[in-house]
Structures are given as structure tokens and as C-alpha cells.
N, C-alpha and C positions, 0 to 999 in steps of 0.2 A: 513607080509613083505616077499616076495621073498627073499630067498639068490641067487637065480641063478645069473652068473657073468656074466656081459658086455662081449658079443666075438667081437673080434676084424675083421671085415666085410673087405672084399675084397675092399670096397668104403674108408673103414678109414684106411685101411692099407697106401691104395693108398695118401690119404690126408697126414697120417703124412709123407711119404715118401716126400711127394711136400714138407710140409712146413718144412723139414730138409733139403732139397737141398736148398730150397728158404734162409732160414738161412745161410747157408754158404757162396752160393752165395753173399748176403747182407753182411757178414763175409772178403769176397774177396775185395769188392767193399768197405768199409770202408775206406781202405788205402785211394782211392783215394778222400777223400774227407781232406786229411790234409797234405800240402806240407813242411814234417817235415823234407825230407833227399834228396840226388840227384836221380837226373831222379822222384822226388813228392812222392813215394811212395815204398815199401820195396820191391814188385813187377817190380820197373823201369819202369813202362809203360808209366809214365808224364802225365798222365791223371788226369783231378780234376774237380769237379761238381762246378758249378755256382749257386749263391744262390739267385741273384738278378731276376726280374719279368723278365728283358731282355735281352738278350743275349751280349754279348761284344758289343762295335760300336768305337772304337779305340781312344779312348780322352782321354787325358793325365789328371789326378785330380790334380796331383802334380809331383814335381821333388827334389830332395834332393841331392845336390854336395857328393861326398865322397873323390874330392881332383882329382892331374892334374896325370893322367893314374894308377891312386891307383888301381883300380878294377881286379884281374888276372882274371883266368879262371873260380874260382872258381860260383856254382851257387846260388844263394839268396834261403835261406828257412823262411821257418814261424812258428814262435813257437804257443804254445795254448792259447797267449793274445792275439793274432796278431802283434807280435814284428817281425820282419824282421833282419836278419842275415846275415852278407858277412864278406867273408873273403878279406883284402885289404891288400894293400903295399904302406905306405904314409909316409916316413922316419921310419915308427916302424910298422913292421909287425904285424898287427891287425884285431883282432873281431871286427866286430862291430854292433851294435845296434840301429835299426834305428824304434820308434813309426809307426804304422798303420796311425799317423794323417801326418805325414811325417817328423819327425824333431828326429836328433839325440838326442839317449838316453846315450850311451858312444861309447869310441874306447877303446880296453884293450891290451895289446901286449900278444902277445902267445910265451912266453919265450926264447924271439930271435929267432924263429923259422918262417918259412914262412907258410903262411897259402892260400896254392894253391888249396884245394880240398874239395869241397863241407860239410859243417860240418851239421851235423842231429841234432835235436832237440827233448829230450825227453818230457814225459806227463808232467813231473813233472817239465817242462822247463829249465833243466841243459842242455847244448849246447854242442855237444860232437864236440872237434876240431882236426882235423888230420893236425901235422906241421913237416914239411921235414927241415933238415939244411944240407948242405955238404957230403948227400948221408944216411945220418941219419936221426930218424925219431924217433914221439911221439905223442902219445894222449892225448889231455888237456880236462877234464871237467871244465865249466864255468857255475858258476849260469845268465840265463838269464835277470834276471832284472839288474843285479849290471852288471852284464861281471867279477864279479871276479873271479880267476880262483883257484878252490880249490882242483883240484886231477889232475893226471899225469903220466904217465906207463912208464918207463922205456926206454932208446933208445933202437932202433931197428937200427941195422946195416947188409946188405942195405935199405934205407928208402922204404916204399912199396909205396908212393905218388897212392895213391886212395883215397876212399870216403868211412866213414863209414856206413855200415846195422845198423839199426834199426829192429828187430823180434822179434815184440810182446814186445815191447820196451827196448828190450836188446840188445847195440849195441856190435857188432861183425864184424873184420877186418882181413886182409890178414896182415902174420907177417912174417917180412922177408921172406928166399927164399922159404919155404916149409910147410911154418902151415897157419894154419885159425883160430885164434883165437875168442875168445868173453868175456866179464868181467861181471861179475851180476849185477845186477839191482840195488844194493846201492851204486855202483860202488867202494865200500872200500873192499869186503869180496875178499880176494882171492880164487881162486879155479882151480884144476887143472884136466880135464878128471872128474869135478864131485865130487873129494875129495878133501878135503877144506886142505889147507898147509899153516904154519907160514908166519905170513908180513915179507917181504925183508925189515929187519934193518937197518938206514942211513938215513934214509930218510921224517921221519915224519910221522905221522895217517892218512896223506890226500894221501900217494904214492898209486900208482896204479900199481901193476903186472897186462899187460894183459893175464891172462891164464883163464877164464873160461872153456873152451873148446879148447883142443892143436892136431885140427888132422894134419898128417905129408902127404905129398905126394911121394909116388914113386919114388927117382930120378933116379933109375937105368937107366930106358931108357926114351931117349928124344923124345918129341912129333915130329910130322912131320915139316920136315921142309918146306918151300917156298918161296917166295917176299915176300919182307920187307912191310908190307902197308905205305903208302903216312903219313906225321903228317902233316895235314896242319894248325891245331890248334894245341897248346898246349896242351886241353885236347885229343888231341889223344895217347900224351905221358903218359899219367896216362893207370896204370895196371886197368884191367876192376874190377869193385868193386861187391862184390857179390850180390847176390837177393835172397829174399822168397817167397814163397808161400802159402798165409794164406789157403786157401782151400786144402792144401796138407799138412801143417806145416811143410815146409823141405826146404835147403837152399842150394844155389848153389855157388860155386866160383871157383876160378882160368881164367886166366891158371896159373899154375907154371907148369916149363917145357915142357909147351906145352900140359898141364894136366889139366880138371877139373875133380870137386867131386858135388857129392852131398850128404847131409848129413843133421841127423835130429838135431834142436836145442841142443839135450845134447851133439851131439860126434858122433852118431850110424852114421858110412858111408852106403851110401847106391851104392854109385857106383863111379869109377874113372875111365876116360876114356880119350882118345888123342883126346883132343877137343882144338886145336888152336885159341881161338878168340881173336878178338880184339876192341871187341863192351863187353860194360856190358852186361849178360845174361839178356835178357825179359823175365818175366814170364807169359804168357796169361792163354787160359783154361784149367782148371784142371792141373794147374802145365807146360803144354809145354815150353818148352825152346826156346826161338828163339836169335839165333847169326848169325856175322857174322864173318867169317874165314880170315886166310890168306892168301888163294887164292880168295878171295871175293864172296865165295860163301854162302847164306842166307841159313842156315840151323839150322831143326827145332828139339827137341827131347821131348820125350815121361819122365813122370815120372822115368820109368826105366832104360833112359840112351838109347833106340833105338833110331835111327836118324828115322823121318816119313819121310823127302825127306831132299833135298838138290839143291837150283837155283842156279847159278852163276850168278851175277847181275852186277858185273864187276866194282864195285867203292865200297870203305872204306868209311861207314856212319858215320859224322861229328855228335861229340857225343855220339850217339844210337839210340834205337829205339824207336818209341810210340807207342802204343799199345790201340787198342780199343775193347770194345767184341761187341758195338753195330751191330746188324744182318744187311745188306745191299743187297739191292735188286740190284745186275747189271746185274738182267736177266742170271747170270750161281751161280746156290747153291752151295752150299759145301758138302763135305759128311763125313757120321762118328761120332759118339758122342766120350764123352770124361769122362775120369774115372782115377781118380788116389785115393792110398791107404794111410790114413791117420792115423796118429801116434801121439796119448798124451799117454804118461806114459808107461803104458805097454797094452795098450789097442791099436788096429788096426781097423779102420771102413774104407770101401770102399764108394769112394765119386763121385756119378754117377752127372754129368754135362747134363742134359737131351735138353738141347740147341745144332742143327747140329753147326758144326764146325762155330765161329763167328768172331775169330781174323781178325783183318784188322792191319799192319803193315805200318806206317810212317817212313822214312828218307830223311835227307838233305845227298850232297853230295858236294863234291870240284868243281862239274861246274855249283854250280849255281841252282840244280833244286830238287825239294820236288817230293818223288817216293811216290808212294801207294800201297803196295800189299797185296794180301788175305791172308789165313788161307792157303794155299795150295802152298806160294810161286809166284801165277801168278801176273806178273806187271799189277797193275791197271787203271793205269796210272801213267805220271809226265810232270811238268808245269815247265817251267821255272822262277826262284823270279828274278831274277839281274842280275846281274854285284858281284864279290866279290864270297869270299867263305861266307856259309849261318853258322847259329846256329845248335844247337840240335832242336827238333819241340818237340810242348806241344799241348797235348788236352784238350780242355776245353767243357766240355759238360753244357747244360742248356734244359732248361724244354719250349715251347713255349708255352706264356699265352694263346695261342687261342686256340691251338689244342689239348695239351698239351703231345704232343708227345716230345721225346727228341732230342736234335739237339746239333751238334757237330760242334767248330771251331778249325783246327791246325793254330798254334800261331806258327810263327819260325820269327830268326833276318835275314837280310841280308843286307849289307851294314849297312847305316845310320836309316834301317826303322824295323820295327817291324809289319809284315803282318798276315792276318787271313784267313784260306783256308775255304771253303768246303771240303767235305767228297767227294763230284764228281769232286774234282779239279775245279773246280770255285773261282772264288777271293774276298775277301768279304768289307777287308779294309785293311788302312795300314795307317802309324802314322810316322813321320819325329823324331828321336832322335840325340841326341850330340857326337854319336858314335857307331861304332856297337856291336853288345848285347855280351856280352860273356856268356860263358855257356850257362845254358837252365830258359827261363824265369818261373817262380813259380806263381801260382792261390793259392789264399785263397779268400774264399766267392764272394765278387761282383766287385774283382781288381786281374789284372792282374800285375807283378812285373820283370820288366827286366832292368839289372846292366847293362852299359856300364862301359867302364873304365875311366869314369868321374860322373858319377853321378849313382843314382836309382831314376828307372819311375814307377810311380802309371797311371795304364792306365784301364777304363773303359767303 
């Protein structure tokens, strides 16, 4: 028997290097396969894979009343049975829970409190609920099947009216004027910066301190000032809600004061800088940031907090952004690969993204028209939907049984209808509903789910 030891060849080096990128990537891409939280995924990009043989074709399977203009802004998410989730307003401000076959499972009230903002949905299907009262504010955990509600943190005064993160199933919110909180995973342990501190007294075994993580921002000095952007929805009034980055594991939020940060799930800041936006941050590849400001300019940044460029695009995106990494051939490449540094425990690996630059950026806008831009900012085009101000846009990607290449539909509301683009701005279908969509419609497997404020559409 030989002892000589296997050497590690310039071929296999090369192999395991792919199938660690390929892992992560597949790590990245995960999110979008389970529309647990707003904007689909922890990343915000509203993107979700299609499971059926054929791609959407806009036919309604079902419809389910949820009462006469109950539905706010808030947007439908999907737990891990395929139970569907909205937050309404129908004499008693409510959760509610709606079967995949279409028929109400309950309504639960969230403790006199309104339930305006997208609520997340963990593995283990407890519903995490963000409810605003009179400038106040709290977070209710609900068991999913029942809707009963068994844990609850504390008010917050002023209410942060956003939408909670889910990272790596631990949700994490903006808390009042100047922290970023997060609560652990049984959602009863309290803990503060990472060391654990006595339950706040008064209140019961089920109370919730939100303090997992307490980072403070700067408020010495104010971010830049400018024009107020346009609210022409209500969800423009919500503060942008934070994002993660599974391929980087690090998490972005603000503004406060005109401030975001970035920072790793325990605490570790990794940078704070005068970043005005007013769109939730997208996370695309390797981490890049893309917003939009309050001079409406589309600007993109780097793991590190560098700006790569900055468009002025000249309208405030209704909802945010979507985000695609599929490559697109319009005859001009892109250039540049992408790397960002990543962090579990006390261990750092650098995570090379070996794909040239591939983001492609979706928005609707207030006149009516769905924009397309690259990875580098340039308009790729935009079509006009209607008549009306539009929704947030979703993308739904699907496999084609002949080729089996992948293909992509952006899904946005406008008006009374619910349309499906191409990726070249071509039009594909569209579907007549009892109202137009509020928020942004949510994919789970082989149905598409968009709330009016009269009913939810099962559409396939």
C-alpha cells in the first residue's frame, strides 16, 4: 500500500473552487424560491421560481373575499404549508389566514393595533406581525395554523411602520429613531449586543424584548438634505425595511437620519454612511446595493460601502426594486466580476461571484410605466401599462419544457389588471381583477397571489 498523499492538482483545485461558488450561489438563490417576507425574499429582489411544466398564462384558479376595502398596503406572503397571509382592516384590525385551496383558515386581531406592513413568515411557521397604533408600534409573533398570537415586544415610540427581515430565519427590524434591532430564534430568549439579560417583569413568559442585536446610528449629523419624493401609494410612507445578503451574510438598513449601515448578523458594523433612500435596499450580486435616493437618483454600492455609479432616473419607484441575475444578451455586455467578504463566527472567506456583472433592475413608476435597467444603471427600456398609478413588479422565473432554458415574467398591478412582461419589454398577458393590487404580488410554486382591497386572486 502506498502512503503517498493525494496532491491537490491545479484541475481540482480549480473544481472545488466552482463547486463552492456554485454552492453559494445556489445558497443566494434559495431565498427566492419561498415568498416568506416583503419584496419575496431577505434579499428584496421579488423574485420566485416557478415549479409548474408552464410558465404563468393569467387565469384566475380562485378568488377569496377578504371583506369591502379590508386589504391596506400591506403585501400577501406564504408560509411553509402554503398557507397565505394578509394583513387587513375589517372592523378589527387583522391577520389573517387564508388555505392554498382558497378558503379562510382564521382572522385573528393583532392587539388593537393596525397591521399596515408586510408580515414574514418563519420555517417553523410562526408569522412575525408589525402593528403601528397612534405613532406606536409592536411586534406580534402568531402561530400559523391557529393565528393565535403568543409573544409580543414591547411598544416602540415613534412607530418604525416597516416590514420585518427574516436572516437565516431570524427576524430583525428598525426600532425607533436610531437602532436596528433583532430577537433570536425561539423568539422568548432575550438578548442584548449578544449577552443574554433578565425578562422584563409585568408581562408574562410569552413577552418579547426586541433587543437581539441593539446597533445605534450617529445622529450627530444629518444626512443630505433634498425634495421630498412624491407618496403616491401609501407604501411609499413606510420607512425602507432592511435586506440581506445570504452570499455575503450581512445586512443592510436605514435610513435613520438620512444614514444607512451595514452590518454583520451579530452587531459587527461594517460601515455607516449618508445614504438618503427611499426605496428598500436590493441586494443583487455579491452583495451590491441598489437604491433609489432623494434626488431620484439609482444608485448602486459595493459591499464596502463605495458607490460603483449613480443615474438620475428622475421618478420615485412605486414600492422598489426587482431584481434579476439572469445574463441578457442586448448586444452591449457588462463588465467586471464581483466579490464580496464573508463572515460566520470568527472566520472571513472571500466569495468571488465569477459571472460578468448580470443584475438587471425592474420599476414601476407614478406615470404609469415599468422601467428596465442594467447592472451598470443604463435604461433598457420602458412600456407604458395604463392609465392609474402601477404596483411594485415581481419576477417569476420558469424553466421552458422544450428548451429548457430559463424564462422570466415581471408580474406588476395597474389599474383593475394584473400584467405579465417579458424581459424585452414585450407584453405577454393580463388578467381583469375587482380592484387594483396593492403591494406586491407573492409566487409560491405554480400560483401567483395578488391582494386587492376586496378580495385574494389565485392566478395561474
Amino acid at each position: 500500500m502506498s502512503n503517498t498523499r493525494p496532491t491537490l492538482t491545479a484541475g481540482r483545485a480549480l473544481a472545488l473552487a466552482l463547486a463552492v461558488v456554485a454552492t453559494l450561489l445556489a445558497l443566494a438563490h434559495d431565498a427566492s424560491a419561498a415568498w416568506n417576507q416583503f419584496r419575496g425574499n431577505a434579499a428584496r429582489t421579488a423574485l420566485a421560481r416557478w415549479t409548474a411544466e408552464t410558465p404563468p398564462e393569467g387565469r384566475i384558479a380562485w378568488r377569496q373575499g377578504i371583506g369591502s376595502n379590508a386589504m391596506l398596503d400591506a403585501s400577501p406572503v406564504i408560509g411553509p404549508t402554503g398557507m397565505i397571509y394578509l394583513g387587513v382592516r375589517q372592523g378589527n384590525n387583522r391577520l389573517v389566514g387564508i388555505h392554498p385551496g382558497g378558503f379562510q383558515r382564521f382572522g385573528v386581531p393583532a392587539g388593537g393595533f393596525d397591521v399596515e406592513h408586510t408580515p414574514a413568515v418563519r420555517a417553523d411557521g410562526h408569522v412575525i406581525v408589525p402593528g403601528t397604533n397612534e405613532g406606536a408600534a409592536r411586534v406580534f409573533a402568531h402561530d400559523g395554523t391557529t393565528g393565535q398570537r403568543f409573544a409580543w415586544s414591547d411598544a416602540s415610540k415613534p412607530a418604525f411602520r416597516t416590514s420585518p427581515l427574516l436572516a437565516r430565519d431570524r427576524p430583525y427590524i428598525p426600532w425607533r429613531d436610531n437602532q436596528f434591532m433583532g430577537f433570536d430564534s425561539r423568539l422568548r430568549r432575550i438578548e442584548m449586543g449578544g449577552v443574554a439579560r433578565p425578562p422584563v417583569t409585568g408581562h408574562g413568559p410569552s413577552y418579547l424584548d426586541l433587543c437581539f442585536i441593539c446597533v445605534d446610528f450617529d445622529t450627530s449629523a444629518p444626512g443630505p438634505s433634498g425634495p421630498t419624493a412624491p407618496a403616491p401609494r401609501p407604501t411609499q410612507q413606510m420607512r425602507p425595511a432592511p435586506a440581506y445578503s445570504s452570499q455575503c451574510n450581512d445586512m443592510v438598513a436605514g435610513p435613520f437620519y438620512g444614514k444607512m449601515i451595514r452590518v454583520h448578523p451579530r452587531g459587527d458594523k461594517l460601515w455607516e454612511k449618508k445614504i438618503d433612500s427611499i426605496t428598500t435596499p436590493t441586494l443583487g450580486q455579491a452583495g451590491r446595493m441598489y437604491v433609489v435616493n432623494r434626488d431620484r437618483e439609482l444608485q448602486a454600492y459595493g459591499q464596502g460601502g463605495n458607490r460603483l455609479w449613480s443615474r438620475d432616473i428622475g421618478f420615485a419607484p412605486v414600492g422598489g426594486l426587482a431584481l434579476s441575475d439572469l445574463p441578457i444578451n442586448d448586444g452591449r455586455g457588462q463588465v467586471g466580476t464581483a466579490a464580496c467578504l464573508r463572515k460566520v463566527g470568527r472566520s472571513t472567506t472571500v466569495v468571488h461571484d465569477p459571472r460578468r456583472a448580470v443584475d438587471t433592475l425592474y420599476a414601476t413608476a407614478a406615470d404609469g410605466h415599468l422601467y428596465s435597467f442594467d447592472g451598470t444603471g443604463r435604461l433598457r427600456w420602458k412600456e407604458r401599462l395604463g392609465t392609474g398609478i402601477p404596483g411594485a413588479p415581481a419576477i417569476v422565473r420558469a424553466r421552458s419544457q422544450y428548451s429548457g432554458a430559463e424564462l422570466e415574467q415581471i408580474v406588476v398591478g395597474i389599474g383593475n389588471e394584473l400584467q405579465a412582461w417579458q424581459p424585452n419589454g414585450s407584453p405577454i398577458w393580463r388578467v381583469t381583477l375587482d380592484g387594483p393590487v396593492g403591494g406586491t404580488p407573492a409566487v409560491a410554486g405554480d400560483t401567483i397571489y395578488a391582494a386587492t382591497r376586496h378580495s385574494l386572486y389565485a392566478i395561474r
